[in-house]
C-alpha positions as CSV (number, residue, x, y, z in Angstrom):
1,X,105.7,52.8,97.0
2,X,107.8,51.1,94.5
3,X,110.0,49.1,96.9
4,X,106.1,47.6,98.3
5,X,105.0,47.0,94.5
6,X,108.6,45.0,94.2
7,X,108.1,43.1,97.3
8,X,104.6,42.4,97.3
9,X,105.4,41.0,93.4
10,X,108.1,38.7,94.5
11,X,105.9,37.3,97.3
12,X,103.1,36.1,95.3
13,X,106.3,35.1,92.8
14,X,107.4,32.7,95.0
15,X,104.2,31.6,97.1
16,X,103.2,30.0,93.1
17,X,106.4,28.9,92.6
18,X,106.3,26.8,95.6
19,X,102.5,25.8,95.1
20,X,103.8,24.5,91.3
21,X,106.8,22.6,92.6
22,X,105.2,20.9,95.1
23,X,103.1,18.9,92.6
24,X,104.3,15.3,92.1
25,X,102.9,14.3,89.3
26,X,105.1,12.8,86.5
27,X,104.1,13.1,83.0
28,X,104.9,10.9,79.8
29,X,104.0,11.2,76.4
30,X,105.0,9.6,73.4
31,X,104.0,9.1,69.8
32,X,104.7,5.9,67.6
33,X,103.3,5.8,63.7
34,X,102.8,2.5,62.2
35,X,101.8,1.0,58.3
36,X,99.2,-1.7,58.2
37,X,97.0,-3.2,55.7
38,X,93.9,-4.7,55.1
39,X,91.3,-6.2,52.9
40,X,87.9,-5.0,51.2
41,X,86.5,-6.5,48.3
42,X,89.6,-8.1,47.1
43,X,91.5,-4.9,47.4
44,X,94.5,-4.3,50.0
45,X,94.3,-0.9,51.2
46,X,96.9,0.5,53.7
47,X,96.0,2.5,56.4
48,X,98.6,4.4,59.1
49,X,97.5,4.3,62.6
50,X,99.4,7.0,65.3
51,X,99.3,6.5,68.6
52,X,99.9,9.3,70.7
53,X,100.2,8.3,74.9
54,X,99.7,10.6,77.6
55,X,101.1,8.6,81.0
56,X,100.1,10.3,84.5
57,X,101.3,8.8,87.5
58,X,101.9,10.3,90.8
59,X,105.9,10.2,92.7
60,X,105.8,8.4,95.9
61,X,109.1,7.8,97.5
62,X,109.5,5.0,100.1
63,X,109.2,6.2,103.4
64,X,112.4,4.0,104.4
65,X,114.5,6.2,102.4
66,X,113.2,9.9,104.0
67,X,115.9,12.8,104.0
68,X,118.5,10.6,101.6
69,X,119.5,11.8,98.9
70,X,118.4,9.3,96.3
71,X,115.3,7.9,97.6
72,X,113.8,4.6,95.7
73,X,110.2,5.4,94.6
74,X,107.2,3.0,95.3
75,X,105.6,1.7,91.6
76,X,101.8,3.2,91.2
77,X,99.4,3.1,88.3
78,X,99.4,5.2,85.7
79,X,96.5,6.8,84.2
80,X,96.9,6.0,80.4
81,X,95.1,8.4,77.9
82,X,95.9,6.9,73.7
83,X,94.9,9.4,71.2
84,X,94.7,6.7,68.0
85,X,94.7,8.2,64.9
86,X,94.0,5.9,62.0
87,X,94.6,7.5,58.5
88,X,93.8,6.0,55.0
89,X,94.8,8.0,52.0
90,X,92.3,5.9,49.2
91,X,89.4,7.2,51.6
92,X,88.4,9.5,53.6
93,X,86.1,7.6,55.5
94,X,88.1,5.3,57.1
95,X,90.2,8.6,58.9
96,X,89.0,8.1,62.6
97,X,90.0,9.6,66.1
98,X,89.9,6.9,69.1
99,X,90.5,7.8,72.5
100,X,91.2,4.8,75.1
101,X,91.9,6.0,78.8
102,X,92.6,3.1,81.2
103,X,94.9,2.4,84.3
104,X,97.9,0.6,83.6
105,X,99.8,-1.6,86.5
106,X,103.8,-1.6,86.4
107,X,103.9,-5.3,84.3
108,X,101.3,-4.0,81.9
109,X,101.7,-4.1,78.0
110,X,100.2,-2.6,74.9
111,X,100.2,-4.1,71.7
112,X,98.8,-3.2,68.1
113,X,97.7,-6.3,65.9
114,X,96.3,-5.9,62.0
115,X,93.3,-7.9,61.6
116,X,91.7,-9.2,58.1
117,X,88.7,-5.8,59.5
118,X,90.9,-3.5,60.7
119,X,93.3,-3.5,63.7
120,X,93.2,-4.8,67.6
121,X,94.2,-2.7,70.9
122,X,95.4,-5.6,73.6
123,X,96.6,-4.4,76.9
124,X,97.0,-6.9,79.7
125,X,95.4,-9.7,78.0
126,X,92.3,-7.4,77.0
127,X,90.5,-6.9,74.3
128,X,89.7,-3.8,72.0
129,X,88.9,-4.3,68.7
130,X,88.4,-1.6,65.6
131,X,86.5,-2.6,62.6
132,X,86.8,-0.5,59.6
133,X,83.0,0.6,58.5
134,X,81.3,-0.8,62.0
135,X,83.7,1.0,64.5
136,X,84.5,-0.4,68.6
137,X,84.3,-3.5,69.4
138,X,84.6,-5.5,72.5
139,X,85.5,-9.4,72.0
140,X,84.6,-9.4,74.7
141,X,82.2,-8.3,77.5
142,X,84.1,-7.3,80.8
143,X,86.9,-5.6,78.9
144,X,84.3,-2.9,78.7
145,X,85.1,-2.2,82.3
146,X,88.6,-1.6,82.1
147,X,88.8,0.9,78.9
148,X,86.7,4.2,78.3
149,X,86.4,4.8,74.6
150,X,85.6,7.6,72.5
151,X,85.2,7.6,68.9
152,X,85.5,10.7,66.6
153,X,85.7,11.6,62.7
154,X,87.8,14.7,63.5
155,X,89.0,16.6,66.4
């Protein structure tokens, strides 16, 4: 009975273990933490904004290179998930949580700008903007259809 408890175990051991590691997803994350300023009512008040990335893409290999070795792989989007976290010490009610999911190409970039209001997301030449006070904002109209935002006072 004991030797069909051991076997049965190391059956359904390695049938998930072979279900798991057939899964070719790759996974990135990262976190970057930077200083910025801005102005309200002649005061400059510094604010720290922490972006934390979540990359998913999947691993396709090129077909040319089957049973080698090292096998080239082909370049697919990524599905980009940033958790920004924007913290002010003077006050409380500037601390905000803002998801952006979006699908980044190979030759994609993502850049952080202060504004005089607050800060700007720009990622392939479009537009997020976050206003201290207001929240979101779009400069402009179609970039709505290539980010998903979520804004939150905590998590």
């Amino acid at each position: 009975m004991k030797i069909i408890k051991f076997v049965i175990t190391l059956l359904i051991t390695f049938s998930l273990t072979g279900a798991v590691a057939q899964a070719n997803k790759e996974i990135l994350k990262t976190r970057i933490t930077k200083t910025y300023e801005f102005k309200k009512d002649g005061k400059t008040i510094p604010y720290r904004v922490t972006v934390y990335k979540t990359a998913k893409s999947e691993v396709v290999l090129e077909k040319a290179d089957k049973g080698k070795l090292n096998q080239d792989r082909k370049i697919t989007p990524e599905q980009v998930t940033k958790l920004i976290y924007v913290d002010n010490d003077m006050y409380s009610d500037y601390d905000k949580y803002i998801v952006l999911r979006y699908t980044k190409d190979a030759n994609d970039s993502f850049e952080l700008k202060p504004t005089d209001r607050g800060f700007k997301v720009i990622v392939d030449k479009k537009n997020v903007e976050y206003i201290f006070g207001e929240g979101v904002y779009f400069v402009n109209n179609e970039d709505k259809d290539f980010f998903f935002v979520d804004e939150f006072d905590s998590i």
